[in-house]
C-alpha positions in Angstrom: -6.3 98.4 -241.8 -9.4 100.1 -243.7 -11.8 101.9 -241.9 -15.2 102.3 -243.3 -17.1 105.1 -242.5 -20.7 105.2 -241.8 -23.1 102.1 -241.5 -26.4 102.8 -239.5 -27.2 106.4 -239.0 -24.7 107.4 -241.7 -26.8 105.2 -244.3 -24.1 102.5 -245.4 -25.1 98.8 -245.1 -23.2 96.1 -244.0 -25.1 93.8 -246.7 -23.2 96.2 -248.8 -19.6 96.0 -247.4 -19.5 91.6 -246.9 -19.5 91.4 -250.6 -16.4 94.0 -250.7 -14.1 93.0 -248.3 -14.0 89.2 -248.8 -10.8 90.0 -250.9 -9.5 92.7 -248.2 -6.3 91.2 -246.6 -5.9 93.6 -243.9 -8.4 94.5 -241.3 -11.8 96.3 -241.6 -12.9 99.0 -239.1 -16.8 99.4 -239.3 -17.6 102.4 -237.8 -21.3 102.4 -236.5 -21.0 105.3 -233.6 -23.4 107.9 -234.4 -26.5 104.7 -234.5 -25.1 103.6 -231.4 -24.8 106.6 -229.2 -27.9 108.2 -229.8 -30.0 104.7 -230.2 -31.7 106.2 -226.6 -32.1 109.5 -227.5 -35.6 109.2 -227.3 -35.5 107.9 -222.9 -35.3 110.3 -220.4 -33.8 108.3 -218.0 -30.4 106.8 -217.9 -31.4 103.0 -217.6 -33.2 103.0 -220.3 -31.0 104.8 -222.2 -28.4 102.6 -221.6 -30.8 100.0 -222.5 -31.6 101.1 -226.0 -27.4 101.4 -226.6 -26.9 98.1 -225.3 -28.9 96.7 -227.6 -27.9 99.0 -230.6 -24.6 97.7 -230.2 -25.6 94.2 -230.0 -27.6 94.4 -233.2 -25.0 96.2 -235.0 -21.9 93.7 -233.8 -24.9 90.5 -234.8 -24.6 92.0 -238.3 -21.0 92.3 -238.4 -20.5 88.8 -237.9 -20.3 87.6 -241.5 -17.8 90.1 -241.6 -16.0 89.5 -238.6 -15.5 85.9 -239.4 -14.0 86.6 -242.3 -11.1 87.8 -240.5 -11.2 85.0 -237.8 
């Protein structure tokens, strides 16, 4: 396994990483927690905060798919 620190809030880009790991044998942990988690920072209600992390981690796992099939 590999983990890989830091897409989103951290500043890496999976654009960046596809190109990288299409030789990696092993499996790739993207970590994207700190863009996820506080994707609803800005709500002041639970729904909608729960909302805006829903669909932060929908986005993030759409971008990971190149990635993700690599490995299917």
């Amino acid at each position: 396994s590999l983990l890989i620190p830091g897409i989103g809030a951290q500043g890496g880009k999976v654009e960046d990483l596809l190109p990288l790991l299409r030789k990696h044998e092993g499996v790739a942990l993207v970590n994207s927690s700190r863009a996820i988690i506080y994707a609803g920072e800005q709500s002041y209600d639970i729904k909608s905060w729960s909302t805006s992390v829903k669909q932060a981690a929908e986005h993030t796992r759409n971008q990971l798919d190149p990635i993700t099939a690599l490995y299917a």
